[in-house]
C-alpha positions in Angstrom: 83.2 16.9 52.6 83.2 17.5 48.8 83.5 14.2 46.5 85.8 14.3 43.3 84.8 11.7 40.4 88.2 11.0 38.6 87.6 9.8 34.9 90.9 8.3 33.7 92.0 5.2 32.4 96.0 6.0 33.2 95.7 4.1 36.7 98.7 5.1 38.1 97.6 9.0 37.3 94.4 8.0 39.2 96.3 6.1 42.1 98.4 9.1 42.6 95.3 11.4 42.2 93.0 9.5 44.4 95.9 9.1 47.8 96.8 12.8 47.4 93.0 13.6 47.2 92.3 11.7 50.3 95.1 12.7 52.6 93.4 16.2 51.8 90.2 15.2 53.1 88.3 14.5 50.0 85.8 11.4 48.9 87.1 9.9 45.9 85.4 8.4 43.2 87.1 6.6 40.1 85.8 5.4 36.6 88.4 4.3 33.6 86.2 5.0 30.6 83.3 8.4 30.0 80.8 5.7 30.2 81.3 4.7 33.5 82.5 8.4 35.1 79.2 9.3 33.5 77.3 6.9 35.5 79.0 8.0 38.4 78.3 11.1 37.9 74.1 9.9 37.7 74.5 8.3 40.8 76.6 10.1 43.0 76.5 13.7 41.8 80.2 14.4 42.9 80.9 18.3 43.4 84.1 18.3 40.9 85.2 15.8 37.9 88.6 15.2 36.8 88.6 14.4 33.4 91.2 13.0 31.1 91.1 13.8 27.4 91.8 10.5 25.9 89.5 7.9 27.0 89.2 4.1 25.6 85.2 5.0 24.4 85.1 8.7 23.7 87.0 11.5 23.5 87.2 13.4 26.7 85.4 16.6 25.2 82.7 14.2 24.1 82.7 13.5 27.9 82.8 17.1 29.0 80.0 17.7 26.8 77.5 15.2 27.9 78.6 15.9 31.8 77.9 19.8 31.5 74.7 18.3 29.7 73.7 16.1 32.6 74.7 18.1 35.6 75.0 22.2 34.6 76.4 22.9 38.1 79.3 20.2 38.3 82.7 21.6 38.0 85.5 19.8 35.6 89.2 20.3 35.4 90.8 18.8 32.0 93.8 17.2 32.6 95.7 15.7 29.5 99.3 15.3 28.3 99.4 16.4 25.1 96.7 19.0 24.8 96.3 21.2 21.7 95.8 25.0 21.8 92.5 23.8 20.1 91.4 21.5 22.8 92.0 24.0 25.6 90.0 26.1 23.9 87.0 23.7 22.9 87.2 22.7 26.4 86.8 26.3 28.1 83.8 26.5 25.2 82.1 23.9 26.8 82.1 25.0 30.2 85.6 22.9 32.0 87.1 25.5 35.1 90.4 24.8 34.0 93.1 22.8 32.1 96.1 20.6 33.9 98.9 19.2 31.7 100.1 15.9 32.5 102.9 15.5 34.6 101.5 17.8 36.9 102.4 18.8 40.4 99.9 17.6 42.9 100.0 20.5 45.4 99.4 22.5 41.9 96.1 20.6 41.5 94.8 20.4 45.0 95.7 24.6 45.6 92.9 24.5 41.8 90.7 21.8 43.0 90.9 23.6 46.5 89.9 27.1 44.5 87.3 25.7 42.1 85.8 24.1 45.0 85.2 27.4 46.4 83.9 29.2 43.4 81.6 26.6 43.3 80.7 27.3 46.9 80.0 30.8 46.3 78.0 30.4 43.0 75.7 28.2 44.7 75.5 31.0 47.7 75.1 33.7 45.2 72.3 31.7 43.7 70.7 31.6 47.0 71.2 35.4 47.2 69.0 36.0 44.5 66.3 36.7 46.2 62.8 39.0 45.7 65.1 41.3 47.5 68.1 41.5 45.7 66.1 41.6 41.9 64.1 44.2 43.5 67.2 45.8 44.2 68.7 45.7 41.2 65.6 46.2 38.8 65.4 50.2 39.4 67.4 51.2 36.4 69.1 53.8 38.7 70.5 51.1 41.0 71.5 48.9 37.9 73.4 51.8 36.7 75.2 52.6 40.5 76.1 48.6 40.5 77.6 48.6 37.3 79.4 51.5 37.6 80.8 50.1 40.8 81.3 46.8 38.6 83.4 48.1 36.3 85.3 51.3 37.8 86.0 49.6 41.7 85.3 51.7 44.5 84.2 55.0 44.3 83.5 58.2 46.4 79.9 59.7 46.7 81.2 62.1 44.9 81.9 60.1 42.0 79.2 57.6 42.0 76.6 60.3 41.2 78.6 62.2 38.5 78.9 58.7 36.9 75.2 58.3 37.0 74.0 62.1 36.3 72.3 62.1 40.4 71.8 66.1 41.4 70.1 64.9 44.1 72.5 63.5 47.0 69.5 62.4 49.4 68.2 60.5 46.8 71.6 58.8 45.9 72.0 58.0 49.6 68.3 56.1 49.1 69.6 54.2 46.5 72.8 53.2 48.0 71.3 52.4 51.3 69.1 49.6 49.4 71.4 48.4 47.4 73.7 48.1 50.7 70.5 46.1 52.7 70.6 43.9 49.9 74.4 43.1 50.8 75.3 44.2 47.1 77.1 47.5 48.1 79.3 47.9 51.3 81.5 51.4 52.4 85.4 50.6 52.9 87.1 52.8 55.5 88.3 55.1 53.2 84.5 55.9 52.6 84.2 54.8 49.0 81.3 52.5 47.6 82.3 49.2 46.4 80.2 45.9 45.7 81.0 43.3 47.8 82.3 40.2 46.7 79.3 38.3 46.6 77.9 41.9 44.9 80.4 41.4 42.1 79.4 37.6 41.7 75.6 38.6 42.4 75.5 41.7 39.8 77.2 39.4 36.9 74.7 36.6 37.7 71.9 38.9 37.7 72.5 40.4 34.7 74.2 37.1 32.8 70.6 35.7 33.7 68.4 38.7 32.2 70.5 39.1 29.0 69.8 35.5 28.5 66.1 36.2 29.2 65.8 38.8 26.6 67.6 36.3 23.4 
């Protein structure tokens, strides 16, 4: 059961928020000012935070800030109703999934709680995934340029794939493929193209997110 930390100190917003939560099967925590939905946060390390802009102690990207700070991995949806173009922005800067505007429609936010739930879900999978096998697979510069290729263009035929990459040699494209395809980057659809499965696509941009960051 995933627990939601709602930090808003409009308590009818949070009544509202906190039945429809529950009659969908999620734990619900509550806290009226940053200070205490940061504490709450400390303590109970809630998989998703709802976060209100205007708070009685700080402003709500103050909030987001020091959250993302605390606890890297914690999804936040901003929800506010009178946002600026700006805020939305500085917001997205500083790491929130997504932005609600107050009055909202409640099946709107569970359906995005319900999908950020499940991106957070498979980041935390794809994380997993990056094993000494899946690095390995993807630190041959020849593989790294078949994944990215794939990345970028969708799925391709053989065919394709090794005019993209300058590969004479089909047996040795077929070595490369095959790893790649162990390491559950690369599958083959029925039409017999190449494409990265998802967790490929997340895997690949995680990977490679993580080296360029390496390198500054």
């Amino acid at each position: 059961m995933s627990t939601i930390l709602i930090v808003d100190d409009d308590r009818h917003t949070t009544s509202v928020l906190e039945k429809a939560l529950r009659r969908y099967g999620f734990e619900v925590l509550t806290a009226e000012s940053a200070a205490d939905g940061i504490a709450r946060l400390t303590e109970n390390q809630p998989d998703l935070v709802l976060l209100d802009l205007v708070l009685p102690d700080i402003r709500g990207l103050e909030a987001l800030d020091e959250i993302k700070r605390i606890s890297p991995e914690t999804k936040v949806i901003i929800i506010s109703a009178f946002p600026s173009i700006a805020d939305v922005v500085e917001a997205m800067k500083l790491g929130a999934s997504d932005f609600l505007v107050k009055p909202f429609n409640v099946g709107e936010l569970v359906s995005i709680v319900k999908k950020t739930l499940e991106e957070a879900r498979l980041e935390r999978k794809v994380e997993a995934r990056l094993n000494d096998a899946v690095i390995k697979a993807l630190s041959n510069p020849i593989r790294k340029k078949i994944a990215l290729y794939l990345l970028h263009a969708g799925a391709r035929r053989f065919s394709e794939v090794a005019r993209s990459i300058e590969m004479d040699d089909p047996s040795k494209l077929s070595f490369h493929l095959r790893v790649l395809s162990e390491a559950g980057i690369v599958s083959k659809n029925r039409a017999g193209q190449y494409q990265l499965t998802s967790e490929g696509v997340a895997i690949v941009e995680r990977l490679l997110l993580r080296l360029e960051t390496e390198r500054l």
